[in-house]
C-alpha positions in Angstrom: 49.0 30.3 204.2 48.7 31.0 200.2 46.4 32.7 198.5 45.3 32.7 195.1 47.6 34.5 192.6 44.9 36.7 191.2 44.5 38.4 194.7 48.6 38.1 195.1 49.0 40.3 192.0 46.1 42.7 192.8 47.8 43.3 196.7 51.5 43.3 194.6 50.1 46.5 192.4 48.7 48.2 195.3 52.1 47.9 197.8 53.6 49.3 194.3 51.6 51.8 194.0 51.9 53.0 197.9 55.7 53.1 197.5 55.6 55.3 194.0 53.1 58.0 196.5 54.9 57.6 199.4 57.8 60.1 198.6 55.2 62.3 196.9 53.2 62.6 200.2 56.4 62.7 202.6 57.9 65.7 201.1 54.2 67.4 200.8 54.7 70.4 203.0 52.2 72.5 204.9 53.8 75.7 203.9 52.2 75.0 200.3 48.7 74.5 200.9 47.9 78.4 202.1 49.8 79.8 198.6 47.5 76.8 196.9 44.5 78.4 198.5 45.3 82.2 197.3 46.6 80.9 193.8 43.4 79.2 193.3 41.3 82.4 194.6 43.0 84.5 192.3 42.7 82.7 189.4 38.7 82.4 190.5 38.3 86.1 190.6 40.4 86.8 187.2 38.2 84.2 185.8 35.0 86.0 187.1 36.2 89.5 185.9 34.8 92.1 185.0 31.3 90.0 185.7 31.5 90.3 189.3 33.4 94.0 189.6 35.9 95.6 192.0 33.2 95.2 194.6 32.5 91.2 193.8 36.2 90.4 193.4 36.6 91.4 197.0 33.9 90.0 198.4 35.5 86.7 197.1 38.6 87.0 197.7 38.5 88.3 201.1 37.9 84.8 202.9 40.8 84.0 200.7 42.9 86.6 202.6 41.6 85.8 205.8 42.4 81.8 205.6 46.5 82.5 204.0 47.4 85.7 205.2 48.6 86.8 209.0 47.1 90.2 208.6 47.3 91.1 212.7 51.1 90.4 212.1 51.4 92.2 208.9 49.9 95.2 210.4 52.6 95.6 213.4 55.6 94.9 211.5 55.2 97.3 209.0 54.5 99.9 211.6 57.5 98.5 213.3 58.4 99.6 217.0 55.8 102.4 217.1 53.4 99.4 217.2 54.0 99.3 220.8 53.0 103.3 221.1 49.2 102.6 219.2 46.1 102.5 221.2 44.1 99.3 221.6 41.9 100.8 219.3 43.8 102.4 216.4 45.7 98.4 216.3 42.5 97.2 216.0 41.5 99.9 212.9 44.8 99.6 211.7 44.5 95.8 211.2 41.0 96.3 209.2 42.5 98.6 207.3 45.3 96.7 206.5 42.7 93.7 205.2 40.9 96.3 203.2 44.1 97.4 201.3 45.2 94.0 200.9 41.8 92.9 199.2 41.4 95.5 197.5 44.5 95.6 195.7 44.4 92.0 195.0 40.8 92.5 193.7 42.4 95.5 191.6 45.4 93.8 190.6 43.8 90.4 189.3 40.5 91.6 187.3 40.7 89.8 184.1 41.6 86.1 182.9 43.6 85.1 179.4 44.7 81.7 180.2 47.5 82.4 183.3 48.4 79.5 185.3 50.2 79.7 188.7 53.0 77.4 189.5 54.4 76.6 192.7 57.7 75.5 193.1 58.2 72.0 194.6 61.3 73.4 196.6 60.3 75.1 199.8 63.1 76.5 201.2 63.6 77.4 205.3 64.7 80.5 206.1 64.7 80.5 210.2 61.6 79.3 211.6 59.6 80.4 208.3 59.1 79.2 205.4 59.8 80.7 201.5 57.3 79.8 199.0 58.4 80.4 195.3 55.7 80.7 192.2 55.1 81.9 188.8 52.3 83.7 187.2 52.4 82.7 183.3 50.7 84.1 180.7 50.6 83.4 177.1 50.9 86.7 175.7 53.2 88.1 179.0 56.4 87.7 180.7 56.2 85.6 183.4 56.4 87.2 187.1 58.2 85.5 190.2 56.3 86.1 193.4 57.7 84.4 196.4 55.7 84.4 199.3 57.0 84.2 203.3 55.0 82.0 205.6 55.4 81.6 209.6 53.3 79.0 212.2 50.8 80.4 214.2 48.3 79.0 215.9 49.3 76.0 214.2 48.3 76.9 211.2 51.0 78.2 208.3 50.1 82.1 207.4 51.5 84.4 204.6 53.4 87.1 206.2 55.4 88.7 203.5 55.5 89.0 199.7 58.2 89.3 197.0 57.8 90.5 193.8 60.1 89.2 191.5 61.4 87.3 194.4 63.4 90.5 195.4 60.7 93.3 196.3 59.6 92.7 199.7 56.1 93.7 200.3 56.8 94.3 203.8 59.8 96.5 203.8 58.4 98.8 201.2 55.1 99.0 203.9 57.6 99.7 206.7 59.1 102.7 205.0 56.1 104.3 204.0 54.3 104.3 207.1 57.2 105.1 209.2 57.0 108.9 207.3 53.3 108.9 207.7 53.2 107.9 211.4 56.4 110.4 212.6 54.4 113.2 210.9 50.7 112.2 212.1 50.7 109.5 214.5 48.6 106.5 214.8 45.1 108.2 213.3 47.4 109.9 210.1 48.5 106.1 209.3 44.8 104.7 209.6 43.7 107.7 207.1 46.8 106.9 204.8 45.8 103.1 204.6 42.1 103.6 204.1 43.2 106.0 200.8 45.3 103.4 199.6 42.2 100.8 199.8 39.7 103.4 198.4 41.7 104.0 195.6 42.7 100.2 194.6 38.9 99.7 195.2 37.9 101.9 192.4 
């Protein structure tokens, strides 16, 4: 069977364009999408700025936080093996309070917008079972800052579970030796006080 060459040529462009997307959508990895999500959310609330407040930045970006961030596994590794030692209860508050801080400081930490872009690079790079995100937040007027970000499966679902600034400082470590003064000297109840200052004062 033939068909005419007007429909020939329209079904040629379309296989050509399937093959140029192809490699485009294959390498596409999930790992990206939840460091998409926050980029985008940050760049909302430094867009908003001073317009919305400390309190209005972290009402929005909070659902952010919730959707690209493992906060439950956050929360026990940077109280390490002590986790095992915490009450039901104080996990529980320590987990809220560990949502809190995080908000809060990105609310703090992102209040104003002059034309930065976020950009993610393509490379995504295994490092055991997780994944390393690598980005840059540009300015015109600023240096540019590295901030790699360290995702891991759960529930299906890639989450955020570490942070490097300048791709060297890792959020979690410098948590990890904090708290571990705090909790050796006070417990479970002295580390739930210490993270609620912390989000009180990025709140303010």
């Amino acid at each position: 069977m033939t068909f005419p060459s007007h429909i020939s040529l329209r079904a040629s462009l379309v296989v050509v364009a399937l093959s140029a997307a192809g490699p485009a959508l294959a390498q596409a990895d999930p790992a990206r999408a939840p460091v998409q999500m926050l980029d985008d959310g940050l760049l909302a609330i430094m867009k908003c700025g001073s317009g919305l407040g400390a309190a209005g930045r972290a009402a929005k970006i909070g659902p952010v936080v919730d959707q690209t961030f493992d906060i439950g596994l956050i929360t026990r590794l940077s109280v390490g093996p002590d986790w095992v030692e915490v009450a039901p209860a104080d996990q529980t508050a320590l987990v809220a309070g560990m949502r809190r801080l995080t908000v809060a400081q990105y609310a703090a930490n992102f209040s104003s917008y002059s034309g930065q872009i976020f950009t993610i690079d393509p490379k995504i790079e295994a490092r055991g079972a997780d994944k390393l995100v690598r980005t840059t937040l540009s300015a015109p007027k600023d240096d540019s800052v590295a901030i790699g970000y360290r995702l891991r499966q759960s529930g299906g679902k890639w989450r955020i579970v570490d942070v490097y600034y300048r791709n060297a400082i890792s959020q979690l470590a410098t948590r990890r030796a904090d708290f571990e003064s705090i909790f050796a000297k006070g417990g479970a109840k002295a580390l739930i006080s210490h993270i609620d200052a912390l989000a009180a004062k990025s709140g303010r």
